[in-house]
C-alpha positions as YAML, in Angstrom:
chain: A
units: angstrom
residues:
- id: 1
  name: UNK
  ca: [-149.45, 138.30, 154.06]
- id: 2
  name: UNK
  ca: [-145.82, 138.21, 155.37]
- id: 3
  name: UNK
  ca: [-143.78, 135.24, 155.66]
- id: 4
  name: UNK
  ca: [-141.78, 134.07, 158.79]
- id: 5
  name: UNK
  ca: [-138.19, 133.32, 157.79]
- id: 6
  name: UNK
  ca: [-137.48, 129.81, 159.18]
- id: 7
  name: UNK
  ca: [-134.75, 129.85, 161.75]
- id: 8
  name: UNK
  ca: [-131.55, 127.31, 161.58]
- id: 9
  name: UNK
  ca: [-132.71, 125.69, 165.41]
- id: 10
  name: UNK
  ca: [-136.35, 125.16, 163.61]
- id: 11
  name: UNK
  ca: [-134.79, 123.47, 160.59]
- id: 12
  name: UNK
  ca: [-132.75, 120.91, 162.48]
- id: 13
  name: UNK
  ca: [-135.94, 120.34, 164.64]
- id: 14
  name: UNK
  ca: [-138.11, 119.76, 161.66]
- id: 15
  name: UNK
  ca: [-134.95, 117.39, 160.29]
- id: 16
  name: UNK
  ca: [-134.50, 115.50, 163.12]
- id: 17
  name: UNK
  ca: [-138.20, 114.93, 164.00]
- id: 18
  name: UNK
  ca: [-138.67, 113.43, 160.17]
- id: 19
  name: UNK
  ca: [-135.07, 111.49, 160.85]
- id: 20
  name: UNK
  ca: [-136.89, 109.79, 163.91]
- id: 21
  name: UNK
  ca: [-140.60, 109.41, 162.44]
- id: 22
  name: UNK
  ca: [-138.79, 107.33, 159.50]
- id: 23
  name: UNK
  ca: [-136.47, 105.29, 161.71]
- id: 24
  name: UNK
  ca: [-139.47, 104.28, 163.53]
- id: 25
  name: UNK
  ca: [-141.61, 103.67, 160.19]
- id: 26
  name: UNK
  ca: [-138.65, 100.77, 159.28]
- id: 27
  name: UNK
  ca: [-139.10, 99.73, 163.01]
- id: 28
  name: UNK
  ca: [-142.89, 98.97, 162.49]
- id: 29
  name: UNK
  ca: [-142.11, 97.46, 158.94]
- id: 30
  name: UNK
  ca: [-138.98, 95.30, 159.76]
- id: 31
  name: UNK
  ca: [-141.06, 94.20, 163.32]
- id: 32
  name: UNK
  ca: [-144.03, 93.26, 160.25]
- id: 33
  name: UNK
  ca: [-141.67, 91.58, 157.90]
- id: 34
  name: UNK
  ca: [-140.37, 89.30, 160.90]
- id: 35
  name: UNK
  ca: [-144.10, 88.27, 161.77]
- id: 36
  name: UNK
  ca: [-145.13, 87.66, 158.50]
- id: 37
  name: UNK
  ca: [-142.08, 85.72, 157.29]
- id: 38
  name: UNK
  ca: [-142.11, 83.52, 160.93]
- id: 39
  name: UNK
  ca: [-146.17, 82.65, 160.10]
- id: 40
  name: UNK
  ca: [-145.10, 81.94, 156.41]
- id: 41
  name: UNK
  ca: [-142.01, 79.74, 157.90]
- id: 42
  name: UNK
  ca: [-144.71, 77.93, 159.90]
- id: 43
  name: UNK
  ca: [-146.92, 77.24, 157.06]
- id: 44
  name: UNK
  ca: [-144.01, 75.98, 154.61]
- id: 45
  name: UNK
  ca: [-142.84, 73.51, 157.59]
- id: 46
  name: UNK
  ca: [-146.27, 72.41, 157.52]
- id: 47
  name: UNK
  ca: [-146.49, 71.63, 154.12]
- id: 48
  name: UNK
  ca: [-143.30, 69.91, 154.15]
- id: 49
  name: UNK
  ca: [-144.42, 67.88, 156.44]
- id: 50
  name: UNK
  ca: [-147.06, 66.91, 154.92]
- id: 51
  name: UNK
  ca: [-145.64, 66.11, 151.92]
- id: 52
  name: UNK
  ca: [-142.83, 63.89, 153.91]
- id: 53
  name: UNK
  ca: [-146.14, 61.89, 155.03]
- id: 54
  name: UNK
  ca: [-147.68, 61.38, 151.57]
- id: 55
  name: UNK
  ca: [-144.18, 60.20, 150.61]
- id: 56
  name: UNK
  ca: [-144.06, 57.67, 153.19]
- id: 57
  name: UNK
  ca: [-147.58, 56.77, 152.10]
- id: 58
  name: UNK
  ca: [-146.10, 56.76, 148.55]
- id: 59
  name: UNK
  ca: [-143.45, 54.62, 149.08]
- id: 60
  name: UNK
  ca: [-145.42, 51.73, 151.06]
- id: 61
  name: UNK
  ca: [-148.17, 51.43, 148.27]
- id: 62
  name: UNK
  ca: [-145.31, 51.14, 146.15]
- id: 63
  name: UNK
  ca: [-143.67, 48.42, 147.91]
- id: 64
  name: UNK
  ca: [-146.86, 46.38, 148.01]
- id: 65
  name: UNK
  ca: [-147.95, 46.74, 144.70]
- id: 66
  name: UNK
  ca: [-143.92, 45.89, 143.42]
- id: 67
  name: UNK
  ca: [-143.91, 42.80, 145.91]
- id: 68
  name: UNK
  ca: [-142.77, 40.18, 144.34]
- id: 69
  name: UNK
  ca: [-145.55, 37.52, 145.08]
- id: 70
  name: UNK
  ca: [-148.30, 39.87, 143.83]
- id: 71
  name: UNK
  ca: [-146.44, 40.31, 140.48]
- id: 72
  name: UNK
  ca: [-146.16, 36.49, 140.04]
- id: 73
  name: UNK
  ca: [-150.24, 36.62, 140.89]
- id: 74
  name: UNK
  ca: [-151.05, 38.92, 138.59]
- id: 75
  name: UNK
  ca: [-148.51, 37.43, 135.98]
- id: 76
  name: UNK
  ca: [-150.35, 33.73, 136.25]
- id: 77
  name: UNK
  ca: [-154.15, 34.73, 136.90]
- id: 78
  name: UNK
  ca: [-154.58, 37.75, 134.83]
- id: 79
  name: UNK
  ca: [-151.76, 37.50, 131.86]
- id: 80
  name: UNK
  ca: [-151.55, 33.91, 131.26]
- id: 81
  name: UNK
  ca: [-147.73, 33.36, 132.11]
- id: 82
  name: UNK
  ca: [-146.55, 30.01, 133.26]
- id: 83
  name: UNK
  ca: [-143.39, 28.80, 135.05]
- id: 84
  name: UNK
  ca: [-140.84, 28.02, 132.77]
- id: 85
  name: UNK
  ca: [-140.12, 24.63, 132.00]
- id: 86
  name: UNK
  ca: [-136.43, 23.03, 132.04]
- id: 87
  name: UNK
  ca: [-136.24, 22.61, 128.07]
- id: 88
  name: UNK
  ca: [-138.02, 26.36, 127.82]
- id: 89
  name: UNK
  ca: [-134.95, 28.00, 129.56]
- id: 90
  name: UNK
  ca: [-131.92, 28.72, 127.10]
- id: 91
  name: UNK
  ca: [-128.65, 29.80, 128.78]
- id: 92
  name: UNK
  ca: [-126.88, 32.62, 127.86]
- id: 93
  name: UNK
  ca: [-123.89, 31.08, 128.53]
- id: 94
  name: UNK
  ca: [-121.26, 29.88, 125.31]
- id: 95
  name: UNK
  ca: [-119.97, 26.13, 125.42]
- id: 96
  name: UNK
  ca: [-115.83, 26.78, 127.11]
- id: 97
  name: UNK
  ca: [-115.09, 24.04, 124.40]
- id: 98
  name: UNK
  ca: [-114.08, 25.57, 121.12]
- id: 99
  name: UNK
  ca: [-116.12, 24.04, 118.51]
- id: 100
  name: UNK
  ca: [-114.72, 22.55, 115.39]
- id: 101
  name: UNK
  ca: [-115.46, 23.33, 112.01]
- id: 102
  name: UNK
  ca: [-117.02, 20.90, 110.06]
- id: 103
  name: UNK
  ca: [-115.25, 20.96, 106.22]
...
């Protein structure tokens, strides 16, 4: 069996054919990449939306259940609590007078 010496012009074809068949190869992946980041984009947008909607949802059953009338409901009908009376309330307030010792 007798081998064919490879000629310079068959070398540089061989090169340049494997230079263009990987150029294209990061083509195809890059063009891949794109689409599957864009539908990943699309589904993370989604989900923030989503999310922005179970805030608001959030956020208004917090309101109602912090309004102030339904504390004061639950305060008097299931725990017991009263209004304060006048002589109940102690200020925090100090006298401006200063007081005298007594001896």
């Amino acid at each position: 069996m007798v081998r064919r010496k490879l000629k310079t012009k068959d070398i540089i074809i061989g090169v340049a054919a494997l230079v263009v068949i990987l150029i294209l190869m990061f083509y195809i992946w890059h063009q891949a990449e794109c689409v599957r980041l864009g539908y990943r984009t699309q589904e993370l947008e989604q989900e923030l939306q989503h999310l922005r909607e179970e805030i608001a949802i959030l956020e208004t059953q917090k309101a109602r259940l912090l309004a102030p009338d339904r504390v004061a409901r639950i305060a008097q009908e299931e725990l017991g609590y009263t209004q304060i009376q006048d002589d109940q309330f102690v200020s925090g307030e100090r006298d401006k007078a200063p007081r005298k010792k007594t001896p």
